[in-house]
VOGU-3710 file (C-alpha; in Angstrom, 3 decimals, decimal comma):
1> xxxxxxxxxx> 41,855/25,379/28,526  38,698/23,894/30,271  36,064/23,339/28,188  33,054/21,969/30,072  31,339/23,747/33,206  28,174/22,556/35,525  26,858/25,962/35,827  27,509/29,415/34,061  28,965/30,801/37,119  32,026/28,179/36,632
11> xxxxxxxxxx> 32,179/28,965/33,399  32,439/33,487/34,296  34,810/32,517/36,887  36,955/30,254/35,118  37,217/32,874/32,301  37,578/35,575/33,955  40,602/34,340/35,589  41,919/32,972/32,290  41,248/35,989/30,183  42,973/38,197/32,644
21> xxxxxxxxxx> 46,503/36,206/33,059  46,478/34,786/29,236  44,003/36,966/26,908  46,070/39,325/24,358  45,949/42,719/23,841  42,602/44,331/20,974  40,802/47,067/21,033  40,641/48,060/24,984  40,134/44,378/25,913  41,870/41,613/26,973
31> xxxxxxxxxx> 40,637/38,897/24,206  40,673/35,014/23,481  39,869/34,013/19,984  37,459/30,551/18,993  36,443/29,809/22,626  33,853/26,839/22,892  32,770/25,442/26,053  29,237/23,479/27,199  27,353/24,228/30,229  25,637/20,762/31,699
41> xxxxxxxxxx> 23,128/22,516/33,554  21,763/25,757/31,642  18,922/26,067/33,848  21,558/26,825/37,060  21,906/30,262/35,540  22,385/33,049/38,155  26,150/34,470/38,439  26,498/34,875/42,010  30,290/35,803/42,061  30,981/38,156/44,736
51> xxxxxxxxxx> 33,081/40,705/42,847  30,801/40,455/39,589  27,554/41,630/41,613  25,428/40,596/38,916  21,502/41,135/38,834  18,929/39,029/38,313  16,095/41,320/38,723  17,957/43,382/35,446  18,673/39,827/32,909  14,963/38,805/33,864
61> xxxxxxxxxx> 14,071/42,577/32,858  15,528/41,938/29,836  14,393/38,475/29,169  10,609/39,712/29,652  11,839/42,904/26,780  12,523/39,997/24,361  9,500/38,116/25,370  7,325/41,363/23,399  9,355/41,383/20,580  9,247/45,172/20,753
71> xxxxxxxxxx> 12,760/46,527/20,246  12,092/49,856/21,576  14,155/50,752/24,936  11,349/52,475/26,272  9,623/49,221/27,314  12,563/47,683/28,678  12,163/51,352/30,604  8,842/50,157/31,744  9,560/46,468/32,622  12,551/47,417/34,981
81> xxxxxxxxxx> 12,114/50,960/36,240  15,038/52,306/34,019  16,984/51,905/30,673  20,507/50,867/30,918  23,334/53,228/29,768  24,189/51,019/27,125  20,801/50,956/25,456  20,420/54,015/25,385  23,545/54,246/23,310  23,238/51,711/21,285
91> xxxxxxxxxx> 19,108/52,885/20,324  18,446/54,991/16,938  16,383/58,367/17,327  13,546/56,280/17,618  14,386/54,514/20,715  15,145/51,182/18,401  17,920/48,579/18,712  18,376/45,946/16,315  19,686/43,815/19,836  16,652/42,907/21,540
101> xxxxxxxxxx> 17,238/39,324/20,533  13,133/38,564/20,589  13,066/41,195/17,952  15,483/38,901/16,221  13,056/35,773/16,699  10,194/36,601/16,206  11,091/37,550/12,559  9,895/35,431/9,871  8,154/33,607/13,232  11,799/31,942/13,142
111> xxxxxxxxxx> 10,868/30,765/16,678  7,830/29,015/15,915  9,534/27,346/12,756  12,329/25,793/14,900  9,546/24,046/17,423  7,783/23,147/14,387  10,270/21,574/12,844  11,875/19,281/15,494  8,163/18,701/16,347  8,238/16,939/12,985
121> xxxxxxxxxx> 11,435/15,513/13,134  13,436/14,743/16,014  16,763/14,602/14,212  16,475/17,730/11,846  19,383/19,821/11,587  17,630/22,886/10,588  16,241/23,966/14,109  18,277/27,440/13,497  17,511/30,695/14,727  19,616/33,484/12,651
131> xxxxxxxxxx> 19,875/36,756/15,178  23,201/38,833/13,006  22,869/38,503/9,572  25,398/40,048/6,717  22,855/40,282/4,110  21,238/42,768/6,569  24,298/44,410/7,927  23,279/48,295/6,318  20,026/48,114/9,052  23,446/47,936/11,912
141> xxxxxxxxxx> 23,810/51,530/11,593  23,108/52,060/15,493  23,900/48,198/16,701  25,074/45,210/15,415  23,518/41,782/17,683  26,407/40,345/18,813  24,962/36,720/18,411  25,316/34,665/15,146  22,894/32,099/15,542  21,047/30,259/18,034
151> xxxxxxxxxx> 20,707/25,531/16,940  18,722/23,747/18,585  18,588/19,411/18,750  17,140/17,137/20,467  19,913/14,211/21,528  19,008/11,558/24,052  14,951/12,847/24,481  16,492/16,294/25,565  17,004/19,662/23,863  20,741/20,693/23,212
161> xxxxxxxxxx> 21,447/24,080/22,376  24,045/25,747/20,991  24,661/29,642/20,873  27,343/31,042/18,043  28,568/34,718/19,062  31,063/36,618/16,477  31,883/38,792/19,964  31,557/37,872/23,488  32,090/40,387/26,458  32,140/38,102/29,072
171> xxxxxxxxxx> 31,345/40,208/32,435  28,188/42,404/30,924  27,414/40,430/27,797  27,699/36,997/28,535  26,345/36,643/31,852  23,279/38,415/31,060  22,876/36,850/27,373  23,776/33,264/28,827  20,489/33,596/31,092  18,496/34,566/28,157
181> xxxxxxxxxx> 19,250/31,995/26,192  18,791/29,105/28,697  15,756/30,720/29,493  14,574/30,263/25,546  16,081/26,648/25,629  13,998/25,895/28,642  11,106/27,380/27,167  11,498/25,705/23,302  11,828/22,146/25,752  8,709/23,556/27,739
191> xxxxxxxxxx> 6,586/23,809/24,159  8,353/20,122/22,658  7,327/18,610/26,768  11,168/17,464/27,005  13,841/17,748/29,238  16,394/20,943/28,575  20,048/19,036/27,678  23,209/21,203/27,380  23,645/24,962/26,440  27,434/24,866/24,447
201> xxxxxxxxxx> 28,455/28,387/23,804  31,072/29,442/20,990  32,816/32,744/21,025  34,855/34,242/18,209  36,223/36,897/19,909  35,626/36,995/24,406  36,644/39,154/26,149  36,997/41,748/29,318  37,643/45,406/28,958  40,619/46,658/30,674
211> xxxxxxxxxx> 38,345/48,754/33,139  37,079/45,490/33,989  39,669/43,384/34,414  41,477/43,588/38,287  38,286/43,112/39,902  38,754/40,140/41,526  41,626/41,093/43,301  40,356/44,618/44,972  43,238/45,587/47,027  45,874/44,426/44,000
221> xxxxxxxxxx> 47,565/46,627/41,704  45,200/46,683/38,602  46,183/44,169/35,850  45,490/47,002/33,346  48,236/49,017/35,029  50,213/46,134/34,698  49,399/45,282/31,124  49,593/48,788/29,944  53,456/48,809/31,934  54,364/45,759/30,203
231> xx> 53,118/46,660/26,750  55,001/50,534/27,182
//
């Protein structure tokens, strides 16, 4: 298994095409377990894959939602025109997700402690955002943030990050969440006046659902009709 990529559109595309053919059977997806791979250049972040048709006017919606800090849909709703299905679901009564990952970062000014501290120390190895945290898991009624952690270091006068995920989607989730988080490592370098380094990204669990999977290959049998044959 490949585990370095220029751009995160190698990195969809590779996975894609390995999760379909080797990724086993949980919970409605096809699923690879401890996946780690780095991405050289984090700031080469748009996914243009033809049969993905991802949207960079929506991920820069959302990007600009965790810029306020305000986890409430609604101004997502504002910022883009719409709220996304998903949101919607995932939101309390209130309109609140514990997902919008600025919500996450702006807690206990996490954000401004990480600059701080590798502005004091080059080397520290406490530059570490917490987004999903256990001693907090009875506020995940609604949602749970499907990111662990977010370390940052500086190596070689640049800023390495590294992203920890306990679950990975990989065609909604990650290529939307990959181009929020090298747009924080570019702007964490921005605020230090360095270069951005690598973005390494570690999965637990990623994965495709089956009513994603197939998509590559339009005018082919599904692979979910052929997993679900095979696994009769």
């Amino acid at each position: 298994m490949r585990n370095n990529f220029l751009t995160a559109q190698d990195a969809f595309e590779y996975y894609y095409d390995y999760i379909s053919g080797w990724g086993k059977p949980f919970d409605r997806t096809n699923t690879i377990f401890n996946v780690g791979f780095t991405i050289d250049k984090p700031t080469d972040n748009l996914i243009n894959t033809d049969f993905r048709k991802w949207s960079h006017k929506y991920a820069h919606s959302e990007w600009l939602w965790y810029l306020t800090g305000d986890r409430d849909i609604h101004k997502l709703g504002k910022i883009h025109g719409m709220i996304p299905k998903i949101w919607i679901n995932m939101a309390d009564k209130y309109g609140n997700v514990n997902s919008n990952y600025g919500y996450q970062w702006d807690r206990g000014f996490q954000l401004d402690k990480v600059v701080a501290k590798l502005q004091d120390n080059q080397e520290t190895r406490q530059a570490v955002i917490s987004i999903y945290d256990g001693k907090e898991i009875h506020e995940y009624e609604n949602d749970t943030p499907c990111t662990t952690a977010i370390q940052f270091s500086i190596y070689n006068c640049k800023l390495n990050m590294c992203v920890t995920m306990r679950s990975n989607d990989l065609w909604y989730g990650f290529c939307n969440d990959q181009y929020c988080f090298s747009q924080l490592q570019k702007m964490i370098a921005e605020r230090l006046s360095i270069d951005v380094g690598e973005y390494y990204h570690f999965a637990h669990n990623m994965h495709i659902y089956w009513k994603d999977l197939g998509k590559d290959k339009p005018n082919e049998e599904s692979f979910l009709q052929k997993r679900s044959e095979h696994y009769k």
